[in-house]
N, C-alpha and C positions, 0 to 999 in steps of 0.2 A: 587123184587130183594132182596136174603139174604145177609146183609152185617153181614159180619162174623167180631170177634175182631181181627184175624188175618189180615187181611185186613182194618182195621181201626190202626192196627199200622204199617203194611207196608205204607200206605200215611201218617201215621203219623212224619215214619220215611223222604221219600221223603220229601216231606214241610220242614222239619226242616232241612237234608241235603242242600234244594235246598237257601233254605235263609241264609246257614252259606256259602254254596259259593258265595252269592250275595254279603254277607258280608267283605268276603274275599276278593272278586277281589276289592271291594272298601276301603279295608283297603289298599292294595296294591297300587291302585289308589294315598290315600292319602299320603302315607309314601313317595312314589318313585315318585310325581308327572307328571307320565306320561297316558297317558289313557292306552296301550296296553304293555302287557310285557314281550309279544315273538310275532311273525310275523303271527302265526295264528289267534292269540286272533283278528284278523283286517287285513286280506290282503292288503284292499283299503289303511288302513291308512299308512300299510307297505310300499306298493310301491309310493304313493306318501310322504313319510319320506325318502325313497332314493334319490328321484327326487332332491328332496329341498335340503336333504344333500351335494349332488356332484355339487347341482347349486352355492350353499351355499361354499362348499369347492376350486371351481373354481375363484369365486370371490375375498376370502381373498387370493389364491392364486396372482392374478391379484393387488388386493387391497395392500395387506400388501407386499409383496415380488418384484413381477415385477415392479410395478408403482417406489415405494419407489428408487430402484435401476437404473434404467431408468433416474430420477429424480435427483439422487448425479452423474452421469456419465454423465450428461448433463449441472449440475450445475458446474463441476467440468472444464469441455469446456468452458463455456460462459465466468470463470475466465480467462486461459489461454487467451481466444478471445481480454477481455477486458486489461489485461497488452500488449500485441500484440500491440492494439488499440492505449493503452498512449503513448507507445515506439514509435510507428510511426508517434504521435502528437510531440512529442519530437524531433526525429528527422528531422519533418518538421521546426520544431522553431531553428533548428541549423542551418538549410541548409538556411532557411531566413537571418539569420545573418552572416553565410559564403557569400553570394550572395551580400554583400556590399561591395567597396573597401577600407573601413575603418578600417579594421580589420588589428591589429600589429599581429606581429610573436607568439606573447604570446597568442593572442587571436585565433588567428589560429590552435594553439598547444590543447587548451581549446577544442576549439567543435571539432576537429579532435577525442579527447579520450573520450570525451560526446559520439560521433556520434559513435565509434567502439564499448562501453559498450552498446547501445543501439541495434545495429546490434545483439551484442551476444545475450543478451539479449532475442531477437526475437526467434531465434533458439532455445534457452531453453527452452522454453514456449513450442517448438516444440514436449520436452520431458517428459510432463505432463500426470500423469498416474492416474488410478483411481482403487485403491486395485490388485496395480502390474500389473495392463492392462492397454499400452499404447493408449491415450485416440483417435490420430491420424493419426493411422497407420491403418486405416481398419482392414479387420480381422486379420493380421500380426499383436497382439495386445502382443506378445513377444518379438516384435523384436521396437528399438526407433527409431526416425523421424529423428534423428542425429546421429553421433558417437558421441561417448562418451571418446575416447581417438583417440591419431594419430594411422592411420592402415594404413599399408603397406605392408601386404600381399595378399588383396584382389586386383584383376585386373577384372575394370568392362566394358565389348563393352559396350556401351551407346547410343539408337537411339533417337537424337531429331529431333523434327520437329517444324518450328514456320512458322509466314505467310512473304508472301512479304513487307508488310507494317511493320515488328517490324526491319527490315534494318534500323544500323542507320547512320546518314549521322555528322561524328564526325570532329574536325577540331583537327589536330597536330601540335606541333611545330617542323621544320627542320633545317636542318642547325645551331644547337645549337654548343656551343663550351664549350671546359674541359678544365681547368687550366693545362691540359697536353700539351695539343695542343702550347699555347709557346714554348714549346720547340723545334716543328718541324716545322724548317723551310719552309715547303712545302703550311703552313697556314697563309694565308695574314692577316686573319680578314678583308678582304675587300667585303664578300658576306656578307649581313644581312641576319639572321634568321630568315625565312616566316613562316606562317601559310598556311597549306596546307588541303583540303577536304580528307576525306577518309572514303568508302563506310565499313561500319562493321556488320559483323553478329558477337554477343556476344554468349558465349556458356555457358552452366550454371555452369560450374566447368572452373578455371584458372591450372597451374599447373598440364598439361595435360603428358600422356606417349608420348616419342619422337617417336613416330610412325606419319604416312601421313594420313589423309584423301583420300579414292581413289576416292570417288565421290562422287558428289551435287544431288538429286534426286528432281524432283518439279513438280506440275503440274500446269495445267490452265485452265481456263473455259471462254468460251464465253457465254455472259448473253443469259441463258434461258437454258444451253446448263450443263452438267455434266462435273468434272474439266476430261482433257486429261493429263496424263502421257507424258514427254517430254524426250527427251534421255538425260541422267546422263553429268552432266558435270565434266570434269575428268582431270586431269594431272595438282593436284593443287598441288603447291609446300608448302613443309616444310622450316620454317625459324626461326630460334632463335630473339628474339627482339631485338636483340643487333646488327642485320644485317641491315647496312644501309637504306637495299635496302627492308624492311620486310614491310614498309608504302605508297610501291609505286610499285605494280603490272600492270604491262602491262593491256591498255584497255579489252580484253577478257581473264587476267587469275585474278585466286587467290589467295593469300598466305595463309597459315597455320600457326600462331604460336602459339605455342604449350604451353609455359610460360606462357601466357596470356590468352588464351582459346577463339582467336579470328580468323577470317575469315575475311581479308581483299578482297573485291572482286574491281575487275578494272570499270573504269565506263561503259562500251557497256556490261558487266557481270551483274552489278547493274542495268540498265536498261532493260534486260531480267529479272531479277529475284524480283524486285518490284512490278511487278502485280501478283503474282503467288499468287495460293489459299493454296500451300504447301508445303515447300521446307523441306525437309529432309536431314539427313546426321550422320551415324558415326564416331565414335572416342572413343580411349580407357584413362580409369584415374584409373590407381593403387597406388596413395598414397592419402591418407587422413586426414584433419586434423580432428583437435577435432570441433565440432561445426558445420562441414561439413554434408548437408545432403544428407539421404542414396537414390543414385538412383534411389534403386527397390520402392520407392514412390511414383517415378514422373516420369519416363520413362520404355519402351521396355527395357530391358539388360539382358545380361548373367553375372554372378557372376562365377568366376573361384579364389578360394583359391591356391596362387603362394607355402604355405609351405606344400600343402597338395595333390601333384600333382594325388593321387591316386582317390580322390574323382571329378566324371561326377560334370559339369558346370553347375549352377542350371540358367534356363531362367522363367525372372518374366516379364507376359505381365499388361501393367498400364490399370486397368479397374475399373469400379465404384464396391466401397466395400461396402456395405452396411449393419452395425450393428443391427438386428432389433429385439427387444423386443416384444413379443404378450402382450397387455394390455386389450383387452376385447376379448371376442367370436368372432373370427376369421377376429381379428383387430390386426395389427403390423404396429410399428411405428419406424421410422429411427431414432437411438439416436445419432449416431456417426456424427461428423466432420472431413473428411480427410484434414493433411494437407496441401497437394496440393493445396486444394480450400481455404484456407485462408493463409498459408507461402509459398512465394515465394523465387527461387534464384534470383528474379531480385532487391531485396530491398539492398541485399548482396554483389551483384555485382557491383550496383548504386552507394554505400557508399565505395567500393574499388573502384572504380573511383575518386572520392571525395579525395580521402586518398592519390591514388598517382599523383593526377595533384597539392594536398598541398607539395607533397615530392619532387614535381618536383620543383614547386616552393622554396622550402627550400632549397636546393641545386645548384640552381643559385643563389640563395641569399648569398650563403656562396661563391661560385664562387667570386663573385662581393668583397664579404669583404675581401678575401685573397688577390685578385689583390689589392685594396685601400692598402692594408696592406705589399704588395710588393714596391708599388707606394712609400711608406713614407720611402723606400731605397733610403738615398743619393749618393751610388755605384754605382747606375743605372746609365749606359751612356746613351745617350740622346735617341738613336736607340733602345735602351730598353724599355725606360720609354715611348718612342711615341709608338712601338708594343704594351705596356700594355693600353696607352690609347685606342688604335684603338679597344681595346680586350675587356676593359672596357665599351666601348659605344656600341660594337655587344650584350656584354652580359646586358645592361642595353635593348635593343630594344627586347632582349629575354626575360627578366624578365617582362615586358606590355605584349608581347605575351601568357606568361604561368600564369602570375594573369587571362589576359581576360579567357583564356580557363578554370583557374580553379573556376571564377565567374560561368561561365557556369556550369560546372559541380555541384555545387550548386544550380544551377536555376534546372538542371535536376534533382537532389534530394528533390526539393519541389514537381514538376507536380511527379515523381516517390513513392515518400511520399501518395501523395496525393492518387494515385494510387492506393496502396496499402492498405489503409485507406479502400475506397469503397470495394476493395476485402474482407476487414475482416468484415467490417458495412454487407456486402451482404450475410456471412456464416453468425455473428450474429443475423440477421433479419430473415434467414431460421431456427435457431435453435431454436429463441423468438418465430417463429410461428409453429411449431412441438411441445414447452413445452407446449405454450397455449391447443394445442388440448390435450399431456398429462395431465393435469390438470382438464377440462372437462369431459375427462374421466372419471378421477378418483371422481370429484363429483357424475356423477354418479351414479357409482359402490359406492361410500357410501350410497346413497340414495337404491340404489337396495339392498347393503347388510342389510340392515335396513329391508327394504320391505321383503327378503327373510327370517331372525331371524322370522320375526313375524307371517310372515306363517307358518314357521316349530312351530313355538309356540302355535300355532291352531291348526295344525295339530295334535302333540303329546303330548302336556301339558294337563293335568287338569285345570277344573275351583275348585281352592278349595274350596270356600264357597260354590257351589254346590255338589262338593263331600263331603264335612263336613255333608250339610242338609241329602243327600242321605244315606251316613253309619250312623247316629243318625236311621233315616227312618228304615233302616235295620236293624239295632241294636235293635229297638225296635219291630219291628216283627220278631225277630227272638225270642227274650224274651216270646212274647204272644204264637208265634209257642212251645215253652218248655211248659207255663206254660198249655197250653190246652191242650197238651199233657200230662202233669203230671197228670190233671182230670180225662182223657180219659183210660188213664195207671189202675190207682187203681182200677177201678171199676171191680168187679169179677163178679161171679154169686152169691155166696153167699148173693152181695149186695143187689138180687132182691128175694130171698128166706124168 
């Protein structure tokens, strides 16, 4: 075969091209520490360099963002949870000490404004937000748990429902008497003030619209059996509390009052509706204070704006809300606490119980000092002063009667305390076992993010000390490719002439 010099510098050329591109990709290599550097140089390493990327970008997604925020939104609840928590320690330790009969008027006065700071208190808690998103409200996370000022132009239907057994069986004082009452002669003072039973459905707002109730709905169940729907019971009467007759309904009716936001039922009424699995019933409340919580939390209701007649009634049904944050590959976790499930209107209503069986009591007590105070009148003819006695010893047998009732109602502020307590221990113990599992997680996803850096690491870094050895390597065959060509070059014909 003739090897021509033409052809000894065409390979001469190749070789010496081919090793200044070996050169190159490994200068390249070295400078830019990646092995490939465009998509063709390496499809395999291509496509698995996306894999890792988007696994890799998924992660800190999860890792750095989700978890992190999940974590301040949850830390941000177990606060609220835990002052909730104290407040209702608190207020169990007042109502202990209201529950004594030892307590003077001053001391009474004391945990009365403990016991209502502590109520508010509760409710604020209610409106604990986390970066302008109320933390309580389910997904309603713009709108707060409470008002925030008195509103009186909102008018809400309102449907609740409770069972047979939250009936409660309350005792009242009757026959009480007013320093007015001296004056009409039509009042002996010769009945003493009893204490009288009375069957109560409590409703979760006082200070109700003077509108009626038009009927009771409820069902029942025979064991074994699905509850049956009973026919509505109806033609309950509306009564102001100042109506004598508002604590003493006929055996089969009801009353309404409406100031108070209660449902007196008769007893053959109460003995139909204490076994029931569900007794329902509406009623409307358009004024509100500050600190009052918003319906559309905790009940069925229609919201209708009274200044705004032009805008449709918005209807919000009460359903499980559930906030949920994805934290790994196609894993979502519940970060939210509604507050339904840990603030109650019953801890509110308990302590306004509390508040007005002490007003009641303050107010026969002052009864009782103005008579003494009349009494030490030496003007008083004799038929006076024995009417002030008789009057004095009715209102002294009333004043044992509304301490005992308002011991009790302090006794019911501790078991309703207590109550309460369990309610918020129970969301804090669901949320302490949701962070645990956030936290697991997120170890993890640092362990994987670790694990995936270092595969992408393999994948598309260089080894430098190996590319260091390898471009020397090439460097210096590419040197001997020049200089043996430089040999091969000179040589003519001449040189064999």
């Amino acid at each position: 075969m003739r090897i021509t010099n033409k052809m000894m510098s065409n390979n001469m050329m190749n070789n010496i091209n081919k090793n200044k591109v070996n050169m190159t990709l490994l200068e390249q290599q070295y400078s830019t520490g990646k092995k490939i550097q465009r998509p063709s140089d390496d499809p395999i390493i291509t496509v698995r360099a996306l894999k890792l990327r988007t696994n890799l970008s998924e992660i800190e997604q999860y890792y750095e963002k989700n978890i992190p925020d999940a974590k301040s939104w949850m830390d941000v609840t177990e606060s609220a949870l835990s002052t909730v928590n104290k407040a209702l320690k608190g207020i169990n330790t007042y109502c202990i000490q209201g529950s004594t009969d030892t307590l003077t008027a001053e001391d009474r006065e004391s945990v009365v404004q403990n016991l209502e700071q502590l109520k508010n208190q509760i409710y604020q808690e209610g409106n604990t937000n986390y970066a302008g998103r109320y933390v309580f409200t389910g997904f309603k996370t713009d709108s707060s748990l409470i008002f925030t000022e008195d509103t009186k132009n909102l008018n809400y239907k309102i449907t609740e429902s409770i069972k047979g057994t939250q009936i409660k069986i309350d005792s009242i004082v009757t026959g009480g008497y007013e320093l007015e009452d001296f004056d009409n002669p039509a009042v002996t003072f010769n009945t003493a003030p009893s204490s009288t039973d009375t069957y109560r459905i409590q409703l979760s707002y006082d200070n109700l619209s003077n509108t009626p109730i038009e009927n009771i709905r409820y069902s029942k169940s025979i064991a074994g059996q699905e509850p049956v729907e009973q026919s509505p019971i109806t033609g309950i009467t509306k009564l102001s509390v100042s109506d004598e007759n508002a604590y003493k309904p006929a055996p089969d009716k009801a009353h309404f009052i409406y100031e108070t936001g209660e449902i007196i039922l008769g007893k053959d009424l109460y003995e139909e509706l204490r076994t029931a699995d569900k007794i329902e019933f509406d009623y409307n409340k358009n004024e509100f204070a500050n600190g009052d919580l918003r319906p559309e939390h905790y009940f069925n209701c229609t919201r209708t704006d009274t200044d705004k007649p032009e805008i449709e009634p918005v209807n919000f049904e009460k359903t499980t809300q559930q906030i949920q944050y994805e934290i790994n590959y196609n894993q979502k976790l519940t970060i939210n606490t509604e507050g339904a499930d840990a603030i109650s209107h019953k801890i509110g209503r308990d302590i306004d119980d509390i508040l007005n069986s002490v007003d009641e009591v303050k107010a026969t007590e002052k009864t009782i000092g103005d008579v003494k105070k009349r009494l030490e009148d030496n003007s008083l003819s004799d038929t006076q002063r024995q009417r002030y006695e008789r009057m004095l010893e009715q209102l002294d047998t009333e004043l044992v009667l509304k301490k005992d009732l308002m011991q009790k109602a302090f006794e019911k502020g501790i078991s309703s305390s207590l109550s309460e307590q369990d309610r918020v221990n129970t969301a804090v113990a669901d949320l302490g076992s949701r962070y645990v599992r956030l936290e697991l997680t997120e170890n993890r996803l640092s362990s994987q993010k670790v694990d995936f850096e270092d595969l992408l690491t393999k994948n598309e870094d260089v080894d430098l000390v190996d590319t260091v050895i390898k471009y020397n390597s090439a460097e210096t065959i590419y040197k001997a490719s020049l200089s043996a060509a430089a040999k091969v070059v000179k040589n003519t014909l001449l040189d064999f002439l």
